[in-house]
C-alpha positions in Angstrom: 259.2 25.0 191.6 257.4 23.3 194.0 253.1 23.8 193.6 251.8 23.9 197.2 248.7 21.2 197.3 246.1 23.4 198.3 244.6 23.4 202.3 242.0 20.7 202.7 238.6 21.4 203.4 237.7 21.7 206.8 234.8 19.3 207.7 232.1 21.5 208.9 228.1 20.5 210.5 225.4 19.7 208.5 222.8 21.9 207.3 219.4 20.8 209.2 216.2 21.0 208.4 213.8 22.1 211.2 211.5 20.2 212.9 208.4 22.5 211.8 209.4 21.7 207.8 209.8 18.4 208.8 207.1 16.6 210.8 204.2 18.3 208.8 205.3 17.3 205.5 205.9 13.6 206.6 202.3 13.3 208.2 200.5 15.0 204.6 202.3 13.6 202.3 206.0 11.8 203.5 206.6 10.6 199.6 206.6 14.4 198.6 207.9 15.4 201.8 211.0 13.0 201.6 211.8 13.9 198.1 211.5 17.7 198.7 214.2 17.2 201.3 216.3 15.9 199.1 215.9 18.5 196.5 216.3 21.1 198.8 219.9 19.6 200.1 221.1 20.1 196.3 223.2 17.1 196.9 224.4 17.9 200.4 224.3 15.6 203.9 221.5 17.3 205.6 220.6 16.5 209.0 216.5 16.0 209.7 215.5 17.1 212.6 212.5 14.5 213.9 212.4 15.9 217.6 214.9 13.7 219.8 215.9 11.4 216.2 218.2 13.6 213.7 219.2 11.2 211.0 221.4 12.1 208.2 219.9 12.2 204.9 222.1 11.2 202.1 220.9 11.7 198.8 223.6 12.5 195.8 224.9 9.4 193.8 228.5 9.6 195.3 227.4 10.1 198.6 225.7 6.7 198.4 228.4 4.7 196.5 230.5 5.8 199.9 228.1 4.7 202.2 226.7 1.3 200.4 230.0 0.5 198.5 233.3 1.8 199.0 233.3 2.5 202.7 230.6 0.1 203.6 232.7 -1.1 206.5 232.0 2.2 208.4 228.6 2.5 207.9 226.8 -0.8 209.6 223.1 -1.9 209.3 222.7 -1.6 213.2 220.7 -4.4 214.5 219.0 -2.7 217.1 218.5 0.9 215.1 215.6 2.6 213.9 214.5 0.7 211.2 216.1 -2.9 212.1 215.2 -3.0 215.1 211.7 -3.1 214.8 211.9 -6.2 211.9 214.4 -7.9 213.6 211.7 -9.1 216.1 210.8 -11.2 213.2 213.8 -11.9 211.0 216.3 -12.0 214.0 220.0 -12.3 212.8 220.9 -13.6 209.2 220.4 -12.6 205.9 219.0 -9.2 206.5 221.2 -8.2 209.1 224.5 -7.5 209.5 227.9 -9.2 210.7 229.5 -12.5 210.9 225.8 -14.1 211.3 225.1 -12.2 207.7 228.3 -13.0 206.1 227.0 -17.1 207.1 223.8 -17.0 205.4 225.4 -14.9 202.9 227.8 -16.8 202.3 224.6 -20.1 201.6 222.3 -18.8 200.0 224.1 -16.5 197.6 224.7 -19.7 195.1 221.4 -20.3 194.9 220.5 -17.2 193.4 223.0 -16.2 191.1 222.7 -15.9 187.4 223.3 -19.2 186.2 221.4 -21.0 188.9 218.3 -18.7 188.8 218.6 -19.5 184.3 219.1 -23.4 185.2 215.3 -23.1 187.0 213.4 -20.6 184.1 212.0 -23.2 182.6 210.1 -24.4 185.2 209.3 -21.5 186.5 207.8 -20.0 183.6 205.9 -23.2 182.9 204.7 -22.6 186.3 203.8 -18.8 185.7 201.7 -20.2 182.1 200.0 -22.3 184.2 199.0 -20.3 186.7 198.2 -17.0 184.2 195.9 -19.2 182.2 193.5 -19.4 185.8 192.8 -15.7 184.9 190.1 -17.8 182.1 187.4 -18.1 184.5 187.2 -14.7 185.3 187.5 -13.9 182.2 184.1 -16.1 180.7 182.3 -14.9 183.6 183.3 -10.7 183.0 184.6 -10.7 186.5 187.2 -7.9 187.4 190.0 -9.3 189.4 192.0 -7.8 192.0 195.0 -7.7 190.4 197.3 -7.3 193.3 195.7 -10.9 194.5 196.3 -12.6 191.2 199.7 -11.6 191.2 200.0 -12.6 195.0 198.9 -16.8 193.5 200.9 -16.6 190.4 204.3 -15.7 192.3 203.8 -17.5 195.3 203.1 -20.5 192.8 206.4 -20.1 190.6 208.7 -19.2 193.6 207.6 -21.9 196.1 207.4 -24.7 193.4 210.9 -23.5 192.4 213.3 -22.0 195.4 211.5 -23.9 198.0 210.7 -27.6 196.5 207.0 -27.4 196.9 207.7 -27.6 200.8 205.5 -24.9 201.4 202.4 -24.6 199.9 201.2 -22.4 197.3 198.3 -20.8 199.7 200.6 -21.0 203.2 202.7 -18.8 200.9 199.6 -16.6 200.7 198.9 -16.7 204.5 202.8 -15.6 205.1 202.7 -12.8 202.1 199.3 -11.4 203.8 200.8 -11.7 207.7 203.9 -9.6 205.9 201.6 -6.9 204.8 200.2 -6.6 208.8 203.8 -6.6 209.8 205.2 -3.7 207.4 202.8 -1.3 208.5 202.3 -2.5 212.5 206.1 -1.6 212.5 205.2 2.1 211.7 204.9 3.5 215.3 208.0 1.9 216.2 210.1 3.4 213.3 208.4 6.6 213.9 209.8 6.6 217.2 212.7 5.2 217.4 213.9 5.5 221.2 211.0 4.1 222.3 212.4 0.5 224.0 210.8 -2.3 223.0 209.3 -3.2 226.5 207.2 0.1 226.2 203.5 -1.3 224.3 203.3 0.6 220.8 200.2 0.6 218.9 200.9 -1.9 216.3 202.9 -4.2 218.6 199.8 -6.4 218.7 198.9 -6.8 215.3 203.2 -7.5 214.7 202.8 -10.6 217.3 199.8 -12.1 215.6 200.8 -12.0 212.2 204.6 -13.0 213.2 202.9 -15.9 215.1 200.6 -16.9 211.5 204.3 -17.1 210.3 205.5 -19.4 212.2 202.6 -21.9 212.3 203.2 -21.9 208.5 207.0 -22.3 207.9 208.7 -23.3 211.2 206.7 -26.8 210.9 208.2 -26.4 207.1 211.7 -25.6 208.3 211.7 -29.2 210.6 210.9 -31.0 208.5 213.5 -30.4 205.9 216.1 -30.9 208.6 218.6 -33.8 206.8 216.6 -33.7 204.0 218.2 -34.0 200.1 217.4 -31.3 197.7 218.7 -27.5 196.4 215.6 -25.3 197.7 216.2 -22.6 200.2 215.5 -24.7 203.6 217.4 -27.8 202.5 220.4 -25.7 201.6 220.3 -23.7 204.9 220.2 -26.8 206.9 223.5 -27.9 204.9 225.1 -24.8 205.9 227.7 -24.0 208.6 229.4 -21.1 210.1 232.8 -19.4 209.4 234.4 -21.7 212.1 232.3 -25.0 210.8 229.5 -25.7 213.2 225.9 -26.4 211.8 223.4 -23.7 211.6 220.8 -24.1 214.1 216.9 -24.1 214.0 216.6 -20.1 214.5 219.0 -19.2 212.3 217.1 -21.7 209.5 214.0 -20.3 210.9 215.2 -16.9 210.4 216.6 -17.0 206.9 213.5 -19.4 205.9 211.2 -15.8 206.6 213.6 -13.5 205.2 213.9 -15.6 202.0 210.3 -16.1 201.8 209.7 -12.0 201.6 212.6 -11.5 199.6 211.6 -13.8 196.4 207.9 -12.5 197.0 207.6 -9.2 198.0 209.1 -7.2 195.2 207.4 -8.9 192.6 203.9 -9.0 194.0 203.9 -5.0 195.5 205.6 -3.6 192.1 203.5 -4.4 189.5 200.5 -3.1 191.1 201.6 0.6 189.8 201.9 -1.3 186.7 198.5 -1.8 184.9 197.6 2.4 186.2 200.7 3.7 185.0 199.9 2.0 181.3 196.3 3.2 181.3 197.7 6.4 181.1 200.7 6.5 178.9 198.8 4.6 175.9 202.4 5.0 173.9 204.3 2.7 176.3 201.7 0.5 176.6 201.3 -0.2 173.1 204.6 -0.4 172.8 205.0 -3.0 175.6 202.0 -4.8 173.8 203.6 -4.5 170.4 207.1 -6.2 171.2 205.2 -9.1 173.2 202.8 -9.3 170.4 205.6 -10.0 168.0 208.2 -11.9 170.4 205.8 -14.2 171.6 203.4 -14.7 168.2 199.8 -15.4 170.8 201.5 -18.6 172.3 203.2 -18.7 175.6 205.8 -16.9 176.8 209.0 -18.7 178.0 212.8 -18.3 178.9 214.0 -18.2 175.3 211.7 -15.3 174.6 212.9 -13.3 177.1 216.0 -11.8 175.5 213.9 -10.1 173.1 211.7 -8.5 175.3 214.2 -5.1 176.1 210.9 -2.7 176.1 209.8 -5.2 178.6 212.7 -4.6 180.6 212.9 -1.4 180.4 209.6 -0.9 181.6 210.4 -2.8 184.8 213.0 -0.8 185.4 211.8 2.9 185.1 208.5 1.0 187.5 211.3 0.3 190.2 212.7 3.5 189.8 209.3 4.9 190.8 208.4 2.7 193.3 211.7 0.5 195.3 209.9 -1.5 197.2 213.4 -1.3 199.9 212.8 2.3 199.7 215.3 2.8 202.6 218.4 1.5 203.6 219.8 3.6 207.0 223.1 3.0 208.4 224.4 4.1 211.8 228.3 5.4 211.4 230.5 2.9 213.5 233.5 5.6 213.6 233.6 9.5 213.2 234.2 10.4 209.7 233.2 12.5 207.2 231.1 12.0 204.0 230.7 15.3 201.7 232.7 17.5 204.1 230.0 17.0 206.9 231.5 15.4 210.1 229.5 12.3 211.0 229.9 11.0 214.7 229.8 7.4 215.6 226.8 6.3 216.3 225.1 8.7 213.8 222.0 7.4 211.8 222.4 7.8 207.8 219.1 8.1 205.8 219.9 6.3 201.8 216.8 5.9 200.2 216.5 5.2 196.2 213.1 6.5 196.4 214.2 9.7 196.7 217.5 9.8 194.9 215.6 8.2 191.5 213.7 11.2 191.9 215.8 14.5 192.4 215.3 16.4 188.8 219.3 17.0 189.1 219.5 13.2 188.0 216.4 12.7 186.2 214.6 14.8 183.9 210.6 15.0 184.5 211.2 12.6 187.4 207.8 11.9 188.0 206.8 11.0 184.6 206.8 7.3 183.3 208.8 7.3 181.1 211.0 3.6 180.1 213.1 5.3 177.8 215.3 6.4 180.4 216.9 2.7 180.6 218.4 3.0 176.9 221.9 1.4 177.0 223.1 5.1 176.2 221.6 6.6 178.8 222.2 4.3 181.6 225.8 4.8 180.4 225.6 8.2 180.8 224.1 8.1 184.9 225.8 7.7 187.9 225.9 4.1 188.8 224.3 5.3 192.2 221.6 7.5 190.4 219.5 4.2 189.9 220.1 1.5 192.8 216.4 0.0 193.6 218.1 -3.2 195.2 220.4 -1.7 197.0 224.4 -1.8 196.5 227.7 -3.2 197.5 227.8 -6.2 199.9 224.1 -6.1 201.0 223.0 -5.8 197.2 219.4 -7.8 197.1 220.1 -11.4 196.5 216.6 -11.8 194.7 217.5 -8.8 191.9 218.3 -11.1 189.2 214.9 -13.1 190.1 212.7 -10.0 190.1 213.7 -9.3 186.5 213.1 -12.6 184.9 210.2 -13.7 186.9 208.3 -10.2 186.0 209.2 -10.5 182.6 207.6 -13.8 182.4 204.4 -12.6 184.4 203.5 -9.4 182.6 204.4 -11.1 179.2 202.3 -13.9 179.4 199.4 -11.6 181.3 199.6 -9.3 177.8 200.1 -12.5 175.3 197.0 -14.2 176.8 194.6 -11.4 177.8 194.1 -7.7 177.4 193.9 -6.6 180.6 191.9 -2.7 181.4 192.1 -0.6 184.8 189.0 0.2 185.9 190.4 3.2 187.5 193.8 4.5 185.6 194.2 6.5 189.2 197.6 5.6 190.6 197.4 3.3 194.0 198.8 6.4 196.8 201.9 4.9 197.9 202.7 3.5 201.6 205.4 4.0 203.3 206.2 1.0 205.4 208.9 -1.2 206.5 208.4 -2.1 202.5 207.0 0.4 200.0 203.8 -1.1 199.2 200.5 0.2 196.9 197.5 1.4 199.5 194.9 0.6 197.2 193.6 -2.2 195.1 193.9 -2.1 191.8 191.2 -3.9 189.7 190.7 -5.0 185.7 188.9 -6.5 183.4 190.3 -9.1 181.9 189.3 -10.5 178.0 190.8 -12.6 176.2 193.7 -11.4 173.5 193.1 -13.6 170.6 189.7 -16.0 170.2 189.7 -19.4 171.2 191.8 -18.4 173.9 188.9 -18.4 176.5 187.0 -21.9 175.9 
């Protein structure tokens, strides 16, 4: 006897949400507003109606392994779409876009940043980070608070520049671009917001996007000539190196190009992400002395370098339940390059797909008390036991963040030798309210006293 396979399921249209849930919840709270969406769709494509944009919002883990993984081929970052068309005014084509001019910078850089590579430079790089955590002693002998969002600004723009780009951009032009990147995230706003607005039509914003863009490029296009036929393995050198599928050299706006792009992505994560930090252990006392115990006993007092970081799992836990919380590339759209379907909804071409790991690593169907902090979650057993798409904060598949293998090590060796030097108190344990901009990003400063952890320590 023959068993008939049973009639497959129709493809049917996707549930939407109305515009009068939609637009007021995104202008109180959009955080609350975005995740409520998602709970709401109990794991289903919904469509969002934002007036004349209705994006898809794609939320449950296998829904995103399709889109950023398995069937990654159909869904494209569009160049010109909502949210990359905006930034691409800055970063053009290249490593945060799309196609064969992506797959060529891909294709580059990616050596530079892989597991071994990024371990062959630790050393430096934590000397680096000692060096520049142990400038924290003047304002700790004077009893000055520090802005710690500022302080971890200098210490990562010191380790990265000194280590990916060969000291060929300075330590404060690093700051300039990092603080012309904050103006450009939210100047882009308006533009995302509405998205069929054409660029020749003046956006509020658009202004404050051409000044900072322009601070850019006084700082690293002089940078990026003068590397040109230079020796060395930093970012610029490398690019200049490079060559297309089809052998030609790369040309100065495409080095120009991936020279920004690389600059946000070994900076941005790291100095935006541990902001929430220092708040979120003033008020879970448990984790933080836990965090303080393991670096207490790891590191013995003395400074913290690439052989202690093994040891430090708490430590690394912690990071990972803070990018859970707060991914700085909180949204990754895709426009659909042929009709399909994903989750028995019908999805025409052209369609634009909302994946965002802020919302997905917070839906209580994957996480239990999802807004609690709460490292314990990243256990091996129960990271074994979540979807591999439950949890993706860098992103997935072939656009996975290059830099995610740098975040972890560098943040290890910045909040380890912040806790083994000083003991550092919030003056406010209120969290920072989270902005929503091209990157996620804390709205408010967050500031501590810092004193030192053992005596002697501050001369």
């Amino acid at each position: 006897m023959v068993t008939p396979h049973p009639a497959p399921t129709r493809a049917r249209r996707a549930r939407s949400v109305p515009l009068r849930h939609v637009a007021p919840g995104l202008l109180r709270d959009p955080v609350r507003a975005l995740v409520g969406f998602g709970e709401r769709a109990d794991g289903e494509v919904v469509r969002l109606n934002v007036g004349a944009f209705r994006p898809y919002l794609v939320t449950d883990p296998d829904h995103v392994q399709q889109v950023l993984g398995d069937r990654a081929d159909n869904f494209g970052r569009a160049g010109d779409g909502a949210f990359w068309g905006p930034l691409r005014r800055l970063f053009g084509d290249g490593i945060l876009g799309d196609g064969p001019v992506w797959s060529d910078s891909r294709r580059i850089l990616q050596p530079l940043f892989t597991a071994r590579r990024v371990e062959s430079v630790l050393p430096r790089m934590a000397a680096t980070i000692v060096d520049a955590v142990a400038e924290l002693d003047a304002p700790a002998r004077a009893g000055r608070p520090v802005d710690i969002g500022a302080e971890q600004a200098r210490i990562v723009c010191r380790a990265v520049m000194e280590t990916f780009f060969g000291d060929r951009i300075s330590a404060a032009d690093a700051l300039r671009v990092i603080q012309a990147q904050d103006a450009i995230a939210t100047s882009v706003i308006p533009r995302v917001l509405v998205p069929f607005a054409p660029l020749a039509l003046p956006m509020p914003g658009d202004r404050a996007f051409r000044d900072a863009a322009r601070r850019i490029d006084e700082v690293l296009t002089p940078a990026v000539r003068a590397a040109r036929g230079s020796d060395g393995d930093d970012v610029i050198a490398t690019l200049w190196r490079g060559s297309t599928a089809d052998g030609r050299p790369l040309d100065e706006r495409q080095v120009r190009n991936d020279t920004v792009a690389m600059v946000a992505v070994t900076t941005e994560t790291t100095v935006n992400v541990l902001t929430w930090l220092w708040p979120h252990l003033a008020r879970s006392p448990r984790v933080a002395a836990r965090l303080q115990e393991e670096i207490d006993s790891v590191a013995g007092g003395h400074p913290v370098g690439p052989e202690h970081l093994p040891r430090l799992r708490y430590t690394r836990m912690v990071l990972d339940e803070l990018v859970r919380l707060y991914p700085v590339g909180w949204l990754a759209p895709r426009q659909v390059l042929r009709p399909t379907t994903l989750g028995g909804v019908r999805l025409p071409a052209g369609a634009t797909l909302l994946v965002s790991p802020l919302v997905t690593q917070r839906l209580a169907r994957h996480w239990d008390d999802p807004d609690a902090f709460d490292p314990d979650r990243f256990t091996p057993e129960r990271v074994r036991a979540r979807h591999r798409y439950a949890y993706f904060p860098f992103g997935g598949g072939p656009h996975q963040c290059l830099g995610m293998h740098l975040f972890y090590l560098e943040a290890q060796l910045i909040v380890a030798n912040l806790l083994a030097r000083y003991r550092l108190r919030v003056r406010s344990p209120r969290l920072p309210a989270v902005q929503l901009a091209a990157a996620l990003r804390p709205r408010d400063r967050v500031e501590l006293d810092v004193l030192p952890a053992h005596a002697g320590v501050v001369a």
